[in-house]
N, C-alpha and C positions, 0 to 999 in steps of 0.2 A: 931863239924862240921867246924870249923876256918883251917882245911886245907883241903877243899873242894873250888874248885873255886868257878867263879861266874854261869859257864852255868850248872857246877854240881847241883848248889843251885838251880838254876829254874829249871832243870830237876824234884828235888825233890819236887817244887809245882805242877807237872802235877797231873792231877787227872785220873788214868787208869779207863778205860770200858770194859766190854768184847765184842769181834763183837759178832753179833746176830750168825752169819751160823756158829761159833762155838757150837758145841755141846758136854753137858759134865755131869759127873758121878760121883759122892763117890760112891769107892767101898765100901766093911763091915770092912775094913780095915781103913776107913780116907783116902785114898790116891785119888785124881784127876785123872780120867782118860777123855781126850781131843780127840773127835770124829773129824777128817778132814776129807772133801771131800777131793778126789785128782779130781778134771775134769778141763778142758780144752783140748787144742791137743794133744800135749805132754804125756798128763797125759794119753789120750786116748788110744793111738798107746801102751804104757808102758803098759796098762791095757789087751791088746787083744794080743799082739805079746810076753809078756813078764811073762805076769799071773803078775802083779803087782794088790796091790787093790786097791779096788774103794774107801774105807773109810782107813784111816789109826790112829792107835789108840796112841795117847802118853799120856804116865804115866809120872804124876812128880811127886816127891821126896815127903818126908814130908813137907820141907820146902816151896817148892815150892805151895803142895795141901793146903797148909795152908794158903798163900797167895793167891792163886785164888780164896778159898772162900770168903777173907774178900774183895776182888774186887766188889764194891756196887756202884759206879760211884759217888759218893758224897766224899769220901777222899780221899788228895791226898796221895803221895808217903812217905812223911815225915811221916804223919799220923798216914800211914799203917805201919812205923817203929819202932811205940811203940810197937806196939801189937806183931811185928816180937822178936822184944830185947826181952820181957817180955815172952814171949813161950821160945825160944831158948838161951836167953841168951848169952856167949859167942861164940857158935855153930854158929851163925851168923854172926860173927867178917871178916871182917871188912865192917859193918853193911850198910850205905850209899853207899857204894859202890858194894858190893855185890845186892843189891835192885834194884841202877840205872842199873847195867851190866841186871840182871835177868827180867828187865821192857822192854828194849833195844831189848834185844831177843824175846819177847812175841811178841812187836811191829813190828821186823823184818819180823816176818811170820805169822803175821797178825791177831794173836790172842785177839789182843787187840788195842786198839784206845785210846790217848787223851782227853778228852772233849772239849779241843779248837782245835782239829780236827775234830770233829764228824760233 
């Protein structure tokens, strides 16, 4: 981890959450699928003029479903990168960084929280 900065390295003490109005599934397969509301105006007008849906469903990966399971609010990031390396192994590479990017994204769209955000 010696060529990880410094905001990298705290990124990696955050401890992820999942927000509550996420709603979500193991299929019979392992794989995560993630229930969004789409509502607001926007989302409205999309829904009635466009046939857009009201719920929209995302599927992640294995890696990905694998990690949203172990999302418990009590570990942080680094934590949860044993357990990543140890399942996938090199599949993972390059490991810290692949996790921050993949935590980044959750966060963006609002799948997930902080705990020194919450």
């Amino acid at each position: 981890m010696s060529h990880l900065n410094k905001e990298s390295g705290n990124y990696l003490d955050k401890i992820p959450v999942r927000a509550e109005q996420i709603h979500w599934s193991v299929e019979e397969n392992g794989l995560v699928t993630l229930d969004v509301e789409n509502k607001g105006f926007f989302h409205g007008i999309a829904q009635k003029f466009f046939h857009k849906p009201k719920i929209s469903h995302i599927h992640l990966d294995p890696m990905g479903s694998f990690i949203w399971c172990l999302i418990d609010g009590k570990r942080d990031i680094f934590s949860l990168s044993a357990s990543v390396k140890e399942r996938f192994g090199e599949e993972a590479s390059p490991l810290y960084e692949r996790l921050s990017k993949y935590f980044q994204v959750l966060h963006s769209y609002g799948f997930i929280l902080f705990k020194n955000d919450v």
